[in-house]
Rosetta silent file (secondary structure, phi, psi, omega in degrees, C-alpha in Angstrom):
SEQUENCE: XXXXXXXXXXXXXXXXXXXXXXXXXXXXXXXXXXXXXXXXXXXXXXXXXXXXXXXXXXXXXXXXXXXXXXXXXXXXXXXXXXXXXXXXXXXXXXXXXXXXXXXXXXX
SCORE:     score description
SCORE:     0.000 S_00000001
   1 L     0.000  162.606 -159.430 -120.948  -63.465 -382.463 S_00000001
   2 L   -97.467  155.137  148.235 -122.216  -67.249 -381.571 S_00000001
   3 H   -17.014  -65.557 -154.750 -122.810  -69.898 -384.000 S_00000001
   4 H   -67.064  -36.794 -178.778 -126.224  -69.775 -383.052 S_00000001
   5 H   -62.986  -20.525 -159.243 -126.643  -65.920 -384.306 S_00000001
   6 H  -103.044  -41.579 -170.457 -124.847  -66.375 -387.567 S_00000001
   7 H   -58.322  -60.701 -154.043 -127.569  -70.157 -387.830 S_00000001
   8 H   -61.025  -61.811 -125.650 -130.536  -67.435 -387.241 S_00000001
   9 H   -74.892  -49.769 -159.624 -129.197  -64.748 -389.376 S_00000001
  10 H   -63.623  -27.590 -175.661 -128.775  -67.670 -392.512 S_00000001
  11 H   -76.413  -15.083  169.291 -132.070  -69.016 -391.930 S_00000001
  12 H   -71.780  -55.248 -159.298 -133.875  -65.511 -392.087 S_00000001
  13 L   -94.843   32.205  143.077 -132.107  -64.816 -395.329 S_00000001
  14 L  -114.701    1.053  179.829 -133.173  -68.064 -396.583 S_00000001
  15 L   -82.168  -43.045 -166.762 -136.903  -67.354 -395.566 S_00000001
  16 H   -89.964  -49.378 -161.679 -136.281  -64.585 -397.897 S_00000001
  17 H   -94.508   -9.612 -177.433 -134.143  -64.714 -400.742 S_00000001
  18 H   -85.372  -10.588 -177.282 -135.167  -68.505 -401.982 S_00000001
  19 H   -69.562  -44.907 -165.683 -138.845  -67.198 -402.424 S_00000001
  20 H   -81.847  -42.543  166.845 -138.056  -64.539 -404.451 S_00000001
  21 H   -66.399  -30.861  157.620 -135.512  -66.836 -407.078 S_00000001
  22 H   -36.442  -85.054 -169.687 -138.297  -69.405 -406.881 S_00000001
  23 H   -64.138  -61.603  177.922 -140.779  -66.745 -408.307 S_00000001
  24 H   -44.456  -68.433 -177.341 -138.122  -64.429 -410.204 S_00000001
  25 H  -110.372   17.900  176.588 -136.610  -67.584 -412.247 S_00000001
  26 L    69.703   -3.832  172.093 -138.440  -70.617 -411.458 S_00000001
  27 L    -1.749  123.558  144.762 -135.412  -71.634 -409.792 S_00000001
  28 L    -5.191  157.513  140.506 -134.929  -75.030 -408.502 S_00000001
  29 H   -45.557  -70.995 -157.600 -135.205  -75.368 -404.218 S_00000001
  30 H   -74.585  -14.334  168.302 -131.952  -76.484 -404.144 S_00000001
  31 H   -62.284  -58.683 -156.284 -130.717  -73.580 -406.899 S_00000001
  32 H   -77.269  -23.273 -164.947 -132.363  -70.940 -404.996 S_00000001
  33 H   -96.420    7.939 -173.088 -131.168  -72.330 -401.486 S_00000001
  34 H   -91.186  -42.960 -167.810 -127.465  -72.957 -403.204 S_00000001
  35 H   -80.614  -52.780 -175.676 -126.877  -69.322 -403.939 S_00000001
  36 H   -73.785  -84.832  163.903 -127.353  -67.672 -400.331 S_00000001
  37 H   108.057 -144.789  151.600 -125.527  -70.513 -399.348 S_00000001
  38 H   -69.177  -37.375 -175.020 -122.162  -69.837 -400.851 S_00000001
  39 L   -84.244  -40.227 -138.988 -122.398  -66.547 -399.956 S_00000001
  40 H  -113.306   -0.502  147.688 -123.493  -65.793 -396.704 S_00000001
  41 H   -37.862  -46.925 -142.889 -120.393  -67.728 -394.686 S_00000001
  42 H   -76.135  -54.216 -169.400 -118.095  -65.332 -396.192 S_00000001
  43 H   -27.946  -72.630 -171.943 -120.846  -61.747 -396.026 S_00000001
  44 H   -54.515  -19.955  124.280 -121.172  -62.778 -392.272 S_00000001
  45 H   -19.323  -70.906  164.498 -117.520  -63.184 -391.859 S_00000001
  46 H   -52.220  -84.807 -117.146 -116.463  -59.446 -393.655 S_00000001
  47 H  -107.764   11.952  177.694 -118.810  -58.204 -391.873 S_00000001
  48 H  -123.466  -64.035  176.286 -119.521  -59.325 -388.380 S_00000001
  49 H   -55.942  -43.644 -159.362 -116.390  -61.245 -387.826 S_00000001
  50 L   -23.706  -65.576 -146.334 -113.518  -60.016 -389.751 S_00000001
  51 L    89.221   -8.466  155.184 -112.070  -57.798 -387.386 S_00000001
  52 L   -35.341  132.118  176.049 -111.733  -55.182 -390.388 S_00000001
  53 L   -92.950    7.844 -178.796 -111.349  -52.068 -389.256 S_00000001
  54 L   -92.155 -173.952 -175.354 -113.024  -50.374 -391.813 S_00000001
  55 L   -48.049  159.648  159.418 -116.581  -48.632 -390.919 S_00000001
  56 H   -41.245  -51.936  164.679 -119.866  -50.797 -390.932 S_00000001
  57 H   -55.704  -50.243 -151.328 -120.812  -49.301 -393.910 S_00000001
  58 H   -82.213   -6.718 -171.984 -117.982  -50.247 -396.480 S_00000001
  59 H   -64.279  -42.453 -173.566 -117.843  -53.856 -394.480 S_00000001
  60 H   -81.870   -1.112  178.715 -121.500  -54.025 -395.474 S_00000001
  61 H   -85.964  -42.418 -152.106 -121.327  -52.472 -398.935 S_00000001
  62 H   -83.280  -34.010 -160.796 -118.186  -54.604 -399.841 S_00000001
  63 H  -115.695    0.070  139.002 -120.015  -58.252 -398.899 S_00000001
  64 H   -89.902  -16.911  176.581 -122.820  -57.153 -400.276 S_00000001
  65 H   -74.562  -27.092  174.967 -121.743  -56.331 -403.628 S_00000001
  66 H   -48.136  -51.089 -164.496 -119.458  -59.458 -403.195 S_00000001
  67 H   -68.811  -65.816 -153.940 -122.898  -61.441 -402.533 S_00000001
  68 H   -74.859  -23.515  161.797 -124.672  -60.014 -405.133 S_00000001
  69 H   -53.144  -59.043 -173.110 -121.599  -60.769 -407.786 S_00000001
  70 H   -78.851  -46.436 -169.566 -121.372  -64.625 -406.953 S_00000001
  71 H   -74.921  -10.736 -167.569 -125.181  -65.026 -407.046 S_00000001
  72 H   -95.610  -34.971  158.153 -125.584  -63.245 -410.255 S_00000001
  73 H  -111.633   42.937  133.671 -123.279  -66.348 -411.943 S_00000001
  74 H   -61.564  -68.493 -154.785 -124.661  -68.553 -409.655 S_00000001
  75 H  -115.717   18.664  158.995 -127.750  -68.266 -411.667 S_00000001
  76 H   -87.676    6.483  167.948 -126.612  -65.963 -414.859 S_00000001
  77 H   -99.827  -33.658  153.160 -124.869  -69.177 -416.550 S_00000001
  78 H   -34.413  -67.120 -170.807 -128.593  -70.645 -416.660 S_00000001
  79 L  -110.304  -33.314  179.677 -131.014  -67.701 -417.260 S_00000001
  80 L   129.327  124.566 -145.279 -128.640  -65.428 -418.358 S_00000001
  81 H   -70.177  -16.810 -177.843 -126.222  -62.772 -416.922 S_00000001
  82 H   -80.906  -49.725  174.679 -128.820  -59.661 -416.739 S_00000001
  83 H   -86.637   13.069  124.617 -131.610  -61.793 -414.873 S_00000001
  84 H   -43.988  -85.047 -169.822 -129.171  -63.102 -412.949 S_00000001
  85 H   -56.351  -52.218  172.833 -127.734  -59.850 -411.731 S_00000001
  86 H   -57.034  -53.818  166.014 -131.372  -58.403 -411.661 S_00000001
  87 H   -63.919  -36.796 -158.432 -133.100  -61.165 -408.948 S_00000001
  88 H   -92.519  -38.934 -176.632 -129.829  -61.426 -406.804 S_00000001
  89 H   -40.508  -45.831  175.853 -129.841  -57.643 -406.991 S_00000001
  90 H   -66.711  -53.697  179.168 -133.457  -57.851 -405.834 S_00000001
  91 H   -78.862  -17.945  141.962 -133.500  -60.675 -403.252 S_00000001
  92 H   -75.694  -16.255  170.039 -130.162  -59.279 -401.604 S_00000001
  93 H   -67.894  -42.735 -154.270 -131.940  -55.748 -401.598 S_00000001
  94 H   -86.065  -60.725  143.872 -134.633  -57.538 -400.012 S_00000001
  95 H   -76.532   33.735 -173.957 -132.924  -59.169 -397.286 S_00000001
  96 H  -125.937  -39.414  150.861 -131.246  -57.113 -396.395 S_00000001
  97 H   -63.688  -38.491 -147.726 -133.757  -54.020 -395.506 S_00000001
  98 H   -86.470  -28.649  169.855 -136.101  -57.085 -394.093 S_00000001
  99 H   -70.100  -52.984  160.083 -132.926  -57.725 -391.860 S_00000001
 100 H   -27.857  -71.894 -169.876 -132.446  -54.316 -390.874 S_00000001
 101 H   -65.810  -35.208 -177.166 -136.093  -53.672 -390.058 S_00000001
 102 H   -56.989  -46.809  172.981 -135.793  -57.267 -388.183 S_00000001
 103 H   -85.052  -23.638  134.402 -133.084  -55.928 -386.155 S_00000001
 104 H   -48.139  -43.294  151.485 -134.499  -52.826 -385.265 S_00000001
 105 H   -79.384   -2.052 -173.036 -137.755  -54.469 -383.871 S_00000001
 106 H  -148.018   -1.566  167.383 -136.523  -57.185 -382.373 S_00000001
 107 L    85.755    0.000    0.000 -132.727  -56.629 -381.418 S_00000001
């Protein structure tokens, strides 16, 4: 995959997931836009890049629970580790069907 697709991909799930830590924890801009981030080099890496051989699913199970683990003490040494873990549970939930359904309508 190109640069430019992995550039799209971060900028969708920053349309998405900084709204929802904005409104879930009052988050900062740069807090909420800090979290994806960190994360979504490596996600998009496992799981597009790797060259892992295992199935689509565990690439995408494994880098998302990875994703949702660093964002949850990203922002669980602030607010606290259960509303941590609950918004990045939510706003990785979130982009992540919204991606899906993106790439099913639009390829």
């Amino acid at each position: 995959m190109s640069a430019a697709a992995w550039a799209r991909a971060f900028a969708f799930t920053q349309l998405v997931e900084v709204p929802i830590y904005r409104y879930g924890l009052r988050a900062p801009w740069w807090r909420a836009f800090g979290a994806s981030a960190i994360t979504h080099p490596i996600v998009w890496l496992v799981v597009v890049e790797s060259g892992w051989s295992a199935s689509w699913s565990v690439r995408v199970a494994s880098a998302e629970a990875f994703a949702i683990a660093v964002e949850a003490v990203w922002f669980g040494v602030t607010w606290g580790a259960r509303r941590g873990l609950l918004w990045s549970v939510i706003a990785n939930a979130t982009s992540f069907g919204l991606g899906l359904l993106s790439y099913r309508w639009f390829g």
